[in-house]
N, C-alpha and C positions, 0 to 999 in steps of 0.2 A: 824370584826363583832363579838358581842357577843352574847351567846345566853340567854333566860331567861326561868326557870321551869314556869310551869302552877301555883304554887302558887303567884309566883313575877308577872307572866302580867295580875293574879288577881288583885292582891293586886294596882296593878300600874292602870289598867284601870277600878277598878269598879265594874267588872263585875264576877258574879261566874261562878268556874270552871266549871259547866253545862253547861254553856252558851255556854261558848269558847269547851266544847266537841261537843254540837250541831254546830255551825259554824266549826267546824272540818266536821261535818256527809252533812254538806248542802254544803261544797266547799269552805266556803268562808277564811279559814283559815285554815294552816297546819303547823305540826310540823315539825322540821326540825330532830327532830331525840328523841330521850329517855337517861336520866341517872335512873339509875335504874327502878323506873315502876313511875315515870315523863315524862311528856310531855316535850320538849324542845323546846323552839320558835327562829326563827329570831328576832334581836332586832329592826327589823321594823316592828313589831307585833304589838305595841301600835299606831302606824300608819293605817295603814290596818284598828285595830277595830276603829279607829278616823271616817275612808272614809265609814265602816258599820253604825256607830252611826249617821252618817250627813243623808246618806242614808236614814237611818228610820224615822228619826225624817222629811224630804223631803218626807214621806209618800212611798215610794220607797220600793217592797217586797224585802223579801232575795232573791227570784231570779233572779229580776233585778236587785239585786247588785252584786250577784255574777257573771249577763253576761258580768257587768262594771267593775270589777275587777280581770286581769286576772293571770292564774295561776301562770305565773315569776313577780307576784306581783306588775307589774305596773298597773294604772289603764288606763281603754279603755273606758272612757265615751261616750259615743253619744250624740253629741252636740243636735241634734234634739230631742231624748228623753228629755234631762235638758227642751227645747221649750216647751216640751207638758205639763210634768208635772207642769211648772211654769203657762201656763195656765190653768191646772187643779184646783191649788190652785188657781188661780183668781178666776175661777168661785163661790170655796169653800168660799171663802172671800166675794163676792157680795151676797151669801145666806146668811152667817154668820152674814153680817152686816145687811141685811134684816130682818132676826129673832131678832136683837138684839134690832132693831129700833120696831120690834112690840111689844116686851115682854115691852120695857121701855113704850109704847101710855099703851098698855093694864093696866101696871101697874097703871097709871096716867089716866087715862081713867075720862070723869067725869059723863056718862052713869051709869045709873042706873044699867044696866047689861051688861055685855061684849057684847052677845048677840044683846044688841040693838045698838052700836058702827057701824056707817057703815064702817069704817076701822077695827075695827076687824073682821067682817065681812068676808070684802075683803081677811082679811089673813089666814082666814078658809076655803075661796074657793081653795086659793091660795096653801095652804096647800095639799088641797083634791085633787088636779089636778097635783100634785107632782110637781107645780112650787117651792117648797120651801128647794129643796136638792131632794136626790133621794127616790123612794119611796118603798119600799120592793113589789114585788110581792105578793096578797092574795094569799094561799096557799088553794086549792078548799077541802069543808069538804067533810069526807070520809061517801059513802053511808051508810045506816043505815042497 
């Protein structure tokens, strides 16, 4: 096994050496040792940040990736987690395509004013009632 400096598993994955210092600080990667005041990796380092990069872009935090990847570097997925999350994006998917299907009526709309559309309407109540994704808590104003 060879090893690679922090400049080369830059260079090779993409990503800057901050990056790979914070996933150092958060667990999810480590060095296998230093030549001079370099980092030195396992050459399954470009692996590892592969199963981080899938990870994130699966919407998955750093520290549910770090509980899926353990520290002798194999990974320990939980099957039931991958379940949840792939229904999570469904549901993100059935909003997504619902907002996409209102912005194209609204756009095309042939109402004088969005306003008097009774499908847009519907998508403002829809909106209002946090059917349309999640909806941030109001935040109560501070007494005067």
């Amino acid at each position: 096994m060879f090893e690679l400096d922090i400049a080369d598993v830059s260079r090779q994955s993409g990503l800057p050496a901050s990056t790979l210092r914070f996933y150092e600080e958060k667990g999810l990667i480590r060095p296998v040792g230093r030549k001079g005041q370099k980092r030195q990796y396992a050459s399954d380092i470009l692996e590892r940040l592969a199963l981080i990069a899938l990870g994130r872009v699966a919407g998955f935090t750093l520290e549910d990736i770090a509980s899926m990847l353990g520290v002798d570097g194999k990974p320990r997925i939980d099957r039931q987690r991958l379940l949840d999350k792939a229904d999570e994006l469904d549901k993100q998917i059935r909003e997504l395509t619902a907002m996409r299907e209102g912005l194209r009526h609204a756009a095309a709309c042939t109402a004088p004013s969005h306003m008097e559309c009774p499908k847009f309407q519907r998508i403002v109540r829809a909106a209002a009632k946090g059917a349309l994704g999640e909806r941030k808590k109001a935040v109560p104003a501070k007494p005067q």
